[in-house]
C-alpha positions, 0 to 999 in steps of 0.5 A: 284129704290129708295124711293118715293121721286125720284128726285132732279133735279137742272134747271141748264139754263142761260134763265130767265125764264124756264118752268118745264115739268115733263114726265113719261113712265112706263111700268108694267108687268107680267100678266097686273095684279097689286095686292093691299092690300085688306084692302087699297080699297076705292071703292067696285070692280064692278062686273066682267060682268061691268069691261072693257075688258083686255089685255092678254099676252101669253109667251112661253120660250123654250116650258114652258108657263108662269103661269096666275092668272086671276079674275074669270069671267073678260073679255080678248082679246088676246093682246099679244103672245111672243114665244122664241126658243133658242140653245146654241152652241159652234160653229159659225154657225149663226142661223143654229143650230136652223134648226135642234135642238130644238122647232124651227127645224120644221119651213120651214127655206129656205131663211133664211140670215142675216141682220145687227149686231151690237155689245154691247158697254159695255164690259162683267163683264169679259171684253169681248163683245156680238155681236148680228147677226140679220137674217130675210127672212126665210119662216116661217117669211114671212108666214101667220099662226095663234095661237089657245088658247084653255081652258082646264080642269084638265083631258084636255077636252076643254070647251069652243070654241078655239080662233083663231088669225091670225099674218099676215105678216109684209110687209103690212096689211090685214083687217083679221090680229088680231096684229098691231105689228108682229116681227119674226126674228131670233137671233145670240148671241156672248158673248165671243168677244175679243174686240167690233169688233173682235169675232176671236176665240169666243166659246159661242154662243147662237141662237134664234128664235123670234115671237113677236106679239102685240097690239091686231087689234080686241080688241073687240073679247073678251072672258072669261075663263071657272072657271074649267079651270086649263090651256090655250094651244096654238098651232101653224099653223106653228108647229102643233105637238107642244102643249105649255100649260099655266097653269091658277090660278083663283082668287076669289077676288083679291087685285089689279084690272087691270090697271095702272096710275102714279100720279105726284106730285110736292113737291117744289110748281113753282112760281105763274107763273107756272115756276121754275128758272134756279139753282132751286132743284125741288123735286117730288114725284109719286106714282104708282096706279092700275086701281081703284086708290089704291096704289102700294107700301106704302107712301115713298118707292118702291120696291128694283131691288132686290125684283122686280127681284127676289121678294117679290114684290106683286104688278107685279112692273116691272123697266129696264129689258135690264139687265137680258132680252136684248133688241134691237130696232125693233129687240128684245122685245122692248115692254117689257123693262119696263122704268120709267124716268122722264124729266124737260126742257125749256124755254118752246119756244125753246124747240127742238131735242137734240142731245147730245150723253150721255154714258149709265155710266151717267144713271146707276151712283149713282147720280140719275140726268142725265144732257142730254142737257145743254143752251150752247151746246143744246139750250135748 
């Protein structure tokens, strides 16, 4: 991600008149927490028992919880639960491994059987390939089981009463589930294919085992977390022996609030009719915000891949995680590949489906235009 000023884009449309729309999906994550410069606010921050609720999301990775810093005495609902559980092997033996190895060795794993699979189309730095083997149906997916999220102190006593969320079962709804959204499958990964379909002789394999659970059904179970707690567990129904422990860091007065918007502003002004003309360089400019307005980032810049990846990066901007955290429509932390694109199309009336393949090469390219649709082969 560059500078602020992102794009550039020329209307390249053979119809005299073309309507610019300009649409923007961003996704910010860590913790739901965006922190600001404390001198930057504008606007005294309301007291903690006026804010809204927030959202908050659990991740567990083979057994380590990731950290939490919240704003003492905010509101939460759990909105969230990510739990992965993975075995690196030598040998190709599906999702087997994880059967008897590791945190997900304790899960009733009968019934388990593949799926689909799907190969990655870019090769690997090495020129190799990655298969992916997607396997459902095992009883602990198909069981109805709950997490319990409970805060601790220092010396591990808990203060206050536990919370205790239900994930349902994927086939159908039931008034008592707490998450719109329940994924739990498991994962082959190939890594070392010869070709994109041939894995004859491959030797890194890495199997998981997923519970993805989102969108919170009862926003409105709300609770706060205890200022003398230093950390949350969670447990499971399913796994009841483990324990995961998230460890918690309360802020006083931090420099961000919750929340995020976008504000999209254009820099080459349309004509009085509101359209751009076909061949026009339309320039624009965004900026990212918190949930009370304040800036993200200076004027005119944003952070590096660099510095979102590997940091400083304060403000918990988040851009394309697919690289170092793949994911797979319906099957893989889809909700968490965090995007930001941009779009311009028309003449506004013939706007419809395009169905131009475009090679993921065109969207990781120097050039930051993506042409995904053109008047003569698209319509549009």
């Amino acid at each position: 991600m560059g500078p602020e000023r992102i794009h550039r884009p020329t209307i390249r449309r053979k119809s005299a008149w073309c309507i610019a729309m300009a649409a923007i999906v961003a996704v910010v994550g860590g913790t739901g927490v965006a922190w600001m410069e404390a001198h930057q606010t504008t606007a005294p921050t309301p007291p903690a028992h006026a804010r809204a609720p927030v959202g908050l999301a659990i991740e567990i990775n083979n057994g380590v919880g990731q950290s939490l810093q919240l704003q003492k005495g905010q509101r939460f609902y759990l909105n969230q639960i990510d739990l992965r559980m993975s075995v690196d092997t030598t040998q190709d033996d599906g999702v087997s491994t994880l059967a008897h190895t590791g945190d997900a060795a304790h899960l009733p794993w009968e019934g388990t059987r593949l799926v689909d699979q799907e190969f990655v189309l870019l090769a690997n730095p090495d020129g190799t390939f990655t298969r992916r083997r997607f396997y459902r149906a095992a009883a602990w997916m198909e069981a109805q089981s709950t997490f319990t999220l409970a805060q601790r102190d220092e010396h591990g006593h808990q203060l206050a009463p536990p919370l205790v969320v239900n994930t349902g079962v994927e086939a159908h709804r039931d008034k008592d589930d707490d998450f719109f959204v329940r994924r739990l499958r498991a994962i082959q990964w190939t890594f070392d294919c010869r070709t994109s379909t041939d894995c004859a002789g491959a030797q890194r394999f890495t199997a998981e085992a997923l519970v993805e659970l989102r969108a919170a059904m009862h926003p409105d179970h709300t609770f706060s977390v205890d200022s003398r707690a230093t950390h949350l567990t969670v447990t499971w129904s399913l796994n009841p022996d483990r324990v995961y422990t998230i460890p918690v860091m309360h802020i006083e007065q931090p420099p961000f609030a919750y929340g995020f918007s976008i504000d999209l502003d254009p820099v080459t002004p349309p004509r009085a009719d509101g359209t751009y003309a076909p061949g026009s360089d339309v320039t624009f400019r965004i900026t990212l915000r918190d949930g009370e307005g304040r800036r993200l980032h200076p004027p005119g810049a944003l952070p590096t891949y660099n510095e979102v990846d590997f940091g400083p990066n304060p403000a918990g901007i988040q851009y394309y995680r697919a690289f170092f955290d793949p994911t797979t429509t319906y099957y893989r932390r889809k909700h968490r590949e965090r995007m930001l694109m941009s779009q311009l199309i028309g003449p506004a009336q013939d706007i419809q489906a395009v169905r131009s393949i475009i090679d993921l090469d065109a969207f990781v390219g120097t050039d930051d235009v993506q042409t995904t649709a053109t008047f003569e082969r698209d319509g549009v």
